[in-house]
C-alpha positions in Angstrom: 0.0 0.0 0.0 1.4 3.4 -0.9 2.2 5.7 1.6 -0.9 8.4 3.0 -0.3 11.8 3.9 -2.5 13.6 6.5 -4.1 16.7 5.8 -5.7 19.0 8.6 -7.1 22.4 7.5 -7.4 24.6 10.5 -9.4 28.0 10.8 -10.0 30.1 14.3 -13.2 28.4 14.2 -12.7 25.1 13.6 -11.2 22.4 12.1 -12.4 22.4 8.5 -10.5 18.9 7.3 -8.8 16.1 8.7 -8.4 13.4 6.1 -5.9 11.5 4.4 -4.4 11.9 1.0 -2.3 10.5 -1.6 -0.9 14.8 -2.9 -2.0 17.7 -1.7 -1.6 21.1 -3.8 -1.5 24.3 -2.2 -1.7 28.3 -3.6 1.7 29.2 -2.7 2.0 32.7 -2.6 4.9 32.0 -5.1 2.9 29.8 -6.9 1.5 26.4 -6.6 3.3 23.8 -5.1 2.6 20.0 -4.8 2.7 17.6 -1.8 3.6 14.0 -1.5 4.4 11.5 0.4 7.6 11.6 2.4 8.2 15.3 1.1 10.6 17.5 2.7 10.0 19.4 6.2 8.9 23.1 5.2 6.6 26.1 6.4 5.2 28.1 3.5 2.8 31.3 3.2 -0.4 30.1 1.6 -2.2 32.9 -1.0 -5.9 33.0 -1.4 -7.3 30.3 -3.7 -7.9 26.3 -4.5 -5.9 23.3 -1.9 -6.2 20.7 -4.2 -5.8 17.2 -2.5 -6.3 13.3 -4.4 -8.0 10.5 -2.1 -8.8 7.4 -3.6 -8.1 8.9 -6.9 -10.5 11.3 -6.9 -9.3 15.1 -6.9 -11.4 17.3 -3.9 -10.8 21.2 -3.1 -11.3 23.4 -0.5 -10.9 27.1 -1.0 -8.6 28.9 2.1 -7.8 32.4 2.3 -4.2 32.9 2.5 -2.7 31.5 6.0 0.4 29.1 5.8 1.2 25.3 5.3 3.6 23.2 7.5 4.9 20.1 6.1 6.2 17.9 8.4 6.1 14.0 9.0 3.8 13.4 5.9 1.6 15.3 8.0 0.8 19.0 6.0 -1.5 21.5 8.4 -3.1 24.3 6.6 -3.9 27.2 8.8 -5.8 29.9 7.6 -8.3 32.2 8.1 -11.3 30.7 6.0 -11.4 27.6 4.5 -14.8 26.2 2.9 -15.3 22.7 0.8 -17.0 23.3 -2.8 -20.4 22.5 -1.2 -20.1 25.2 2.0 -19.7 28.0 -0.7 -22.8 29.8 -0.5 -22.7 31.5 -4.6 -25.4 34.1 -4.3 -22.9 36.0 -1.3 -19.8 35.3 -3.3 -21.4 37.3 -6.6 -22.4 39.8 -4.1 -19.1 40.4 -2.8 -17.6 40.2 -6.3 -20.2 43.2 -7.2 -19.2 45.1 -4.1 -15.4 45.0 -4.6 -15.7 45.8 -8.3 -18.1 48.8 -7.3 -15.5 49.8 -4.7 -12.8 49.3 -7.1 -14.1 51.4 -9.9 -15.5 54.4 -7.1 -11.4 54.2 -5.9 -10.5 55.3 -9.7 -12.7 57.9 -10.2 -11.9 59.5 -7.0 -8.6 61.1 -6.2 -6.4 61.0 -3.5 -7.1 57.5 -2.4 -4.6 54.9 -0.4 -2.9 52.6 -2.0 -3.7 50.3 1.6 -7.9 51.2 0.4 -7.2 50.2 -2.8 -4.9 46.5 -1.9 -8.2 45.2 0.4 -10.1 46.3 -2.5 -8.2 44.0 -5.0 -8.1 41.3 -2.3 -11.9 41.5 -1.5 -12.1 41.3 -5.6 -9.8 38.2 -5.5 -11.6 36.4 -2.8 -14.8 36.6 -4.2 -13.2 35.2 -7.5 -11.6 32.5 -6.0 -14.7 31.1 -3.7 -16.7 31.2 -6.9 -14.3 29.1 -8.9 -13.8 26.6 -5.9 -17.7 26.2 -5.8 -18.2 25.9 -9.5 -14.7 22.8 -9.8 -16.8 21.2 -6.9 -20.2 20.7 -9.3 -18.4 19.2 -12.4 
């Protein structure tokens, strides 16, 4: 039998995931970067968007929000600030956000004198929105 990793993904609330799988990818904030079995010991900073993980051959995802990874022990814990499977995603409040942030976004260019700090948790509000929607739509195919 081939070798299992465990995968936790933790949030302040709860524990979202505590499984097993054969690789696990994560949104590395420098790009995405893939998991197996008897991998290296590492701490990484997570970026918003898809963890990708195989279990019985089948490919499952979870959206998280940024955070970090620790691999260590073919155990990998995710910790981050949200984390929701495909079928938690509630659609209707991701569009809404994505409205709101483009709104803000686009009020932001007209007007003058605005932060560049208003203007980064703009484009991240934008990019979380994006990213939920996408998580929930791989999760339905």
């Amino acid at each position: 039998m081939a070798e299992d990793l465990t995968l936790r993904v933790i949030t302040p609330d709860h524990i979202v995931l505590d499984t097993t799988a054969t690789s696990i990818k994560v949104p590395g904030v420098d790009g995405s970067m893939g998991i197996l079995p008897r991998h290296a010991q590492m701490i990484t900073a997570l970026d918003v968007g898809p963890l990708t993980y195989t279990k019985d051959g089948k490919e499952h995802d979870i959206f998280v929000s940024g955070g970090f990874a620790e691999v260590r022990q073919n155990t990998v814990r995710v910790v981050s600030e949200a984390g929701e499977p495909p079928d938690e995603i509630d659609e209707t409040r991701a569009h809404e956000a994505e409205e709101r942030a483009r709104k803000r976004l686009d009020e932001m260019r007209a007007a003058r004198g605005i932060s560049d700090i208003d203007l980064l948790r703009a484009e991240a509000a934008l990019r979380r929105a994006l990213m939920r929607q996408k998580v929930s739509k791989r999760g339905r195919i």
